[in-house]
N, C-alpha and C positions, 0 to 999 in steps of 0.2 A: 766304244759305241759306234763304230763303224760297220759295227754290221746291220746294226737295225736298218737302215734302208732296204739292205738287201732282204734281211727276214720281214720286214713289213708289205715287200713289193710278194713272196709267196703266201701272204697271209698266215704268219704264224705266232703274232702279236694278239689279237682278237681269237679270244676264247668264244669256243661254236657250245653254245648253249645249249644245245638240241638234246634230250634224256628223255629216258621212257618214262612216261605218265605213271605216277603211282598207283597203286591197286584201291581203289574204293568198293567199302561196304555195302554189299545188296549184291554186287558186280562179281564176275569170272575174275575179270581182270580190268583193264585201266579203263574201257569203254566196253568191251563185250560185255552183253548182262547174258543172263540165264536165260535159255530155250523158251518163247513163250508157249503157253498152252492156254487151249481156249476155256478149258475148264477143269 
């Protein structure tokens, strides 16, 4: 365990969360919706 200092001072302890949003229904994709139109 001596190297955790070392690996904890580059940040490679903490798991980065960050993932693309899932595709939801009605939607293109994670936030894009479809084109609107006015009629």
């Amino acid at each position: 365990a001596a190297m955790r200092p070392v690996l904890k001072k580059h940040g490679m302890l903490t798991r980065d969360p960050r993932m693309k949003e899932r595709k939801k229904p009605g939607l293109k994709r994670a936030r894009k919706a479809p084109q609107y139109t006015k009629r």
